[in-house]
Backbone as CSV, one residue per row, in Angstrom:
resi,resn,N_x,N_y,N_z,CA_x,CA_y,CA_z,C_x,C_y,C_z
1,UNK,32.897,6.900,32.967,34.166,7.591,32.944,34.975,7.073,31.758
2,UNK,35.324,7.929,31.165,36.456,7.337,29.973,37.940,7.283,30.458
3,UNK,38.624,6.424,29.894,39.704,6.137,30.363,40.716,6.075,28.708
4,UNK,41.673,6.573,29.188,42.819,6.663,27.586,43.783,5.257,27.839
5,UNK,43.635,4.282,26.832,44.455,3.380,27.555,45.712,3.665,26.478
6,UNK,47.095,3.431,27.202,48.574,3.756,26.672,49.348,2.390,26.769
7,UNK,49.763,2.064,25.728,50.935,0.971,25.923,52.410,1.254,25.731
8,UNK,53.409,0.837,26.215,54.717,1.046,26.140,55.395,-0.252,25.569
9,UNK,56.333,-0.068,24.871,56.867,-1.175,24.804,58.466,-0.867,25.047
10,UNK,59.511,-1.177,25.755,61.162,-1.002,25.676,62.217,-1.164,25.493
11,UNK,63.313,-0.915,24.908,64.351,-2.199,24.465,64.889,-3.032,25.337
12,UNK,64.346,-3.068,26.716,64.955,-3.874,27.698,64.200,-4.912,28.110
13,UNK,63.040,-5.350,27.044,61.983,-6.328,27.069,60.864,-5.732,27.775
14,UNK,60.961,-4.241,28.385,59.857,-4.410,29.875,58.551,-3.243,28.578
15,UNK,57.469,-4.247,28.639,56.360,-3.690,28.247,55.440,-2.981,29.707
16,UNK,54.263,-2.230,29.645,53.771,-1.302,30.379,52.401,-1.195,29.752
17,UNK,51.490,-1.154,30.230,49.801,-1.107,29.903,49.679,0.214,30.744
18,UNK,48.895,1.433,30.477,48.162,2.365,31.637,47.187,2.560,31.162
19,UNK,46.146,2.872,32.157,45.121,3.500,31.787,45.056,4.809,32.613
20,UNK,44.214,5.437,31.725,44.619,7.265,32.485,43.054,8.238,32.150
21,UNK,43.104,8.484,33.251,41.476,9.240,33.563,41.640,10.468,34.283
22,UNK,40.145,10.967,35.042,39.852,12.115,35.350,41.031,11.899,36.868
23,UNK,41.231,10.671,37.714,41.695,10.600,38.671,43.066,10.170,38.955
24,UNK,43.891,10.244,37.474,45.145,10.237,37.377,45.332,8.547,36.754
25,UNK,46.991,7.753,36.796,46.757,6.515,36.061,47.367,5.422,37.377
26,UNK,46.806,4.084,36.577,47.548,2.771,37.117,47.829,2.416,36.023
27,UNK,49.253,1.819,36.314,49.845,1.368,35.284,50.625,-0.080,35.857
28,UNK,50.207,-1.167,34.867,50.908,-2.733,35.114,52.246,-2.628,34.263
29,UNK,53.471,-3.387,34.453,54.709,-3.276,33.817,55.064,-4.580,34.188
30,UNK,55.770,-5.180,33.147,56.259,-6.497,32.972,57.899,-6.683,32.743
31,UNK,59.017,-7.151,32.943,59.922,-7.476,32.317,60.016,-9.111,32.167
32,UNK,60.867,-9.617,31.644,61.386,-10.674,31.659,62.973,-11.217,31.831
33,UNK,63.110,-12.319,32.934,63.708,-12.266,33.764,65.088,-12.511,32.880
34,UNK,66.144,-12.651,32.897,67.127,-13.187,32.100,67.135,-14.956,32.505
35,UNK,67.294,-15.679,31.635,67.291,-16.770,31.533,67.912,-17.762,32.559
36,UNK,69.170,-17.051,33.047,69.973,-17.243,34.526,69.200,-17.503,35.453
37,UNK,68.418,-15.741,35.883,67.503,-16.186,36.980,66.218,-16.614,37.256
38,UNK,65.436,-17.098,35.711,64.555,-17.723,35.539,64.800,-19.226,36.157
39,UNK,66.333,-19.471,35.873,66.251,-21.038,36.449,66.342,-21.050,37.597
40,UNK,67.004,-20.348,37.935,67.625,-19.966,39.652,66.112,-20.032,40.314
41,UNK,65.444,-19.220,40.166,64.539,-18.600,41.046,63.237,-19.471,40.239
42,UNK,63.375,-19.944,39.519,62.055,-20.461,38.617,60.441,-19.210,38.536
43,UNK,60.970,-18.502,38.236,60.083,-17.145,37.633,60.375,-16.567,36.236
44,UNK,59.891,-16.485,35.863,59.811,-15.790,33.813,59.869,-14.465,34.228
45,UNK,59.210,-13.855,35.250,58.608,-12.445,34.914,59.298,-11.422,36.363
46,UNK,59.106,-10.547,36.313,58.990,-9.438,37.447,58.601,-8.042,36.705
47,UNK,58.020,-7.616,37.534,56.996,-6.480,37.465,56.580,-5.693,38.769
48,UNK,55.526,-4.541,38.174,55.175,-3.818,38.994,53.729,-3.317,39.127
49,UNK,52.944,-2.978,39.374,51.886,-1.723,39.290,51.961,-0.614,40.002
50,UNK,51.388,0.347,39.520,52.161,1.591,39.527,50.647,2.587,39.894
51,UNK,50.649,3.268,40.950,49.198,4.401,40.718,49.562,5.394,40.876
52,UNK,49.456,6.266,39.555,49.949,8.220,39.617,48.357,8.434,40.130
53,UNK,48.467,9.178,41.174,47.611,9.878,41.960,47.511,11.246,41.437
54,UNK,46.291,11.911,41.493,46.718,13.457,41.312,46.038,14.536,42.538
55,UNK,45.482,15.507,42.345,45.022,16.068,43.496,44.032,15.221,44.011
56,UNK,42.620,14.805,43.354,41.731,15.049,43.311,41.576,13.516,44.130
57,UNK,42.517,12.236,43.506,42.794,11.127,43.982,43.616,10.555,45.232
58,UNK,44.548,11.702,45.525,45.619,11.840,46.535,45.216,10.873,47.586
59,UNK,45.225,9.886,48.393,44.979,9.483,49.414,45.702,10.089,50.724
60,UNK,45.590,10.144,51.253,46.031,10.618,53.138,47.131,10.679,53.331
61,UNK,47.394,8.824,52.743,48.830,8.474,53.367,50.078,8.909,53.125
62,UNK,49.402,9.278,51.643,50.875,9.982,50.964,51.417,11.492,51.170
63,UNK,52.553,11.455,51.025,52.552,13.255,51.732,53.668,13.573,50.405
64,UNK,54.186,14.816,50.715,54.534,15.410,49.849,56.021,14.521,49.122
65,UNK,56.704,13.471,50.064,57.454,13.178,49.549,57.241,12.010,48.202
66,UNK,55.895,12.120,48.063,55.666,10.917,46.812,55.151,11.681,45.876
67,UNK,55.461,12.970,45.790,54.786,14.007,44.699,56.382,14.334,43.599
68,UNK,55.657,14.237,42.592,56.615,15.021,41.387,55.659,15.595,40.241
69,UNK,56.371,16.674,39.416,55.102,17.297,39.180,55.944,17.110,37.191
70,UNK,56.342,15.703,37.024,56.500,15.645,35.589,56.807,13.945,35.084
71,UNK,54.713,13.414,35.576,54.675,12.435,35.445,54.318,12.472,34.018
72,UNK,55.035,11.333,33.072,54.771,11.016,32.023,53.069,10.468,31.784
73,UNK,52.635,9.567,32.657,51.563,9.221,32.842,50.257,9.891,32.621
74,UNK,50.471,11.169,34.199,49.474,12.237,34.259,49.697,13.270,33.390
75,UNK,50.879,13.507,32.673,51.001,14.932,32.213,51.043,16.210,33.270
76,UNK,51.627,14.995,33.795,52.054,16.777,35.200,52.228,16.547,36.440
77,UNK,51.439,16.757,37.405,51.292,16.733,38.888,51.198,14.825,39.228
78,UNK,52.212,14.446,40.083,51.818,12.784,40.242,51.818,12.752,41.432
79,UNK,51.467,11.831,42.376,51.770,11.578,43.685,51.590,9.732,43.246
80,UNK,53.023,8.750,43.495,53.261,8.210,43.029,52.961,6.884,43.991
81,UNK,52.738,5.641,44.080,52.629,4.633,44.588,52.874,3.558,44.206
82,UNK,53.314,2.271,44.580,53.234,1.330,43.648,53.629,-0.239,44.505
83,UNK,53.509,-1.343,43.532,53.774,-2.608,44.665,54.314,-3.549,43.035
84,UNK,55.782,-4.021,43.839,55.933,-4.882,43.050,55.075,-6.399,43.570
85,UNK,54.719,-6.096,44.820,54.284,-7.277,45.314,52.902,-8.375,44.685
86,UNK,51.973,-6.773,44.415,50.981,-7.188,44.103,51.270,-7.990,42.545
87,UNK,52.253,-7.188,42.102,52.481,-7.589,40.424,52.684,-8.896,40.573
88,UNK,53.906,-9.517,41.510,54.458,-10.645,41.408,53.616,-11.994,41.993
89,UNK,52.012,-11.526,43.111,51.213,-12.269,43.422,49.699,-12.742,42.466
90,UNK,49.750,-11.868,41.936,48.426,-11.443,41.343,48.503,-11.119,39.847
91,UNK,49.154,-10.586,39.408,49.258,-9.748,37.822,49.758,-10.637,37.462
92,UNK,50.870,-10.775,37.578,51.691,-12.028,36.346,51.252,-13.276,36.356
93,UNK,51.142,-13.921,37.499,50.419,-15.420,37.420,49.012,-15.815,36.740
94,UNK,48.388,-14.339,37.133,46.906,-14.528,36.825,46.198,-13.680,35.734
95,UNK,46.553,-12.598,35.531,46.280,-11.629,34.505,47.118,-11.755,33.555
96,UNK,48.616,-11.764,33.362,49.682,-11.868,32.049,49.313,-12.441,31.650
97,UNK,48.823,-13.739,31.588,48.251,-14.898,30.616,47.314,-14.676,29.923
98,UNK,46.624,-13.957,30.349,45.231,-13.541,29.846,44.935,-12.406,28.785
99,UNK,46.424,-11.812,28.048,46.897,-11.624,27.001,46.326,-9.565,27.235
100,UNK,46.673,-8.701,26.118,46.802,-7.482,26.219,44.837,-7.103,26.930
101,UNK,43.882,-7.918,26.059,42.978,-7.681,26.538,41.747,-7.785,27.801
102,UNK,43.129,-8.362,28.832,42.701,-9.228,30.022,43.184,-8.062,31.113
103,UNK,44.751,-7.575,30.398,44.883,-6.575,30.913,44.291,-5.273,31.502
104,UNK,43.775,-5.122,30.232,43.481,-3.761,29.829,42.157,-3.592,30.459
105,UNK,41.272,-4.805,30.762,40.165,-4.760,31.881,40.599,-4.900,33.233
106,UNK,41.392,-5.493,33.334,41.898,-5.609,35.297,42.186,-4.414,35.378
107,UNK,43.163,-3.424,34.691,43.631,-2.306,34.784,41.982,-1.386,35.048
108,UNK,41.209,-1.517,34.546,40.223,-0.368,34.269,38.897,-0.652,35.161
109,UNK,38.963,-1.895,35.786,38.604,-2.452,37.028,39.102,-1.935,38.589
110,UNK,40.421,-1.852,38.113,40.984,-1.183,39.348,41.525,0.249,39.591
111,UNK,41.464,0.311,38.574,41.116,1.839,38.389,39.818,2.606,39.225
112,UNK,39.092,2.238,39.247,38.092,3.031,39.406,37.592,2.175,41.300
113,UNK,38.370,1.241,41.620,38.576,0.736,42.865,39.730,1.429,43.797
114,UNK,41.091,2.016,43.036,42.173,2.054,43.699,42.063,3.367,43.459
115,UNK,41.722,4.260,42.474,42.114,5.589,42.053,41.233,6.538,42.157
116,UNK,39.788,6.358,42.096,38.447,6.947,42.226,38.288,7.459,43.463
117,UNK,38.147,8.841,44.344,37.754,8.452,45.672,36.749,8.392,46.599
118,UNK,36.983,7.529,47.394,35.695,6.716,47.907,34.250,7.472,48.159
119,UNK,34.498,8.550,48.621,33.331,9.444,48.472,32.379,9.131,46.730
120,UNK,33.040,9.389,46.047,32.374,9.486,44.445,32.064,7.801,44.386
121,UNK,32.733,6.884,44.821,32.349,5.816,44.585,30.840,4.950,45.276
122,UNK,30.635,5.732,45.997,29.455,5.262,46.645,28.372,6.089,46.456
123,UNK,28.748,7.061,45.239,27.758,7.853,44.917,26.457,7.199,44.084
């Protein structure tokens, strides 16, 4: 499967990695914290990951209220999901470090784990 990978970068520090395929995108997003609550909270980062779903990927759970049909991502139809949780357990501690090209494989790893559906995957 080919995958288009997209980077963002913003004036509000928050960079964005996606990768985007036949089954819509996941996308990792980073900011950095302001210096205040870096000390406060002793964290550098907060973030997100993000999965535009499209028809074909849609899972169950989601129903019509996680649909918009002018995702930048997909170029159209999204059904939207996302966890800052996972970002703040998993992505930033363990993948951010591991620089744009560490990314850009976790992303395309889980891609085809989180976004693919399971039927085709056990094909």
């Amino acid at each position: 499967m080919t995958l288009v990978r997209k980077y963002f970068k913003f004036p509000n520090n928050r960079e964005e990695w996606c990768v985007t395929g036949e089954y819509g995108s996941l996308s990792f997003w980073v900011s950095a914290h302001t210096s205040e609550l870096s000390l406060s909270w002793g964290e550098t980062h907060y973030g997100g990951v993000e999965n535009h779903y499209n028809e074909k990927s849609k899972p169950s759970y989601l129903d019509e209220s996680a649909k918009h049909t002018d995702c930048n991502y997909n170029g159209g139809l999204c059904y939207h999901d996302g966890s800052s949780l996972w970002a703040e357990e998993h992505w930033i501690p363990y993948i951010l470090p591991r620089g744009n090209e560490g990314i850009w494989q976790e992303l395309e790893h889980y891609y085809e784990r989180r976004l693919k559906p399971e039927q085709e995957n056990n094909e």
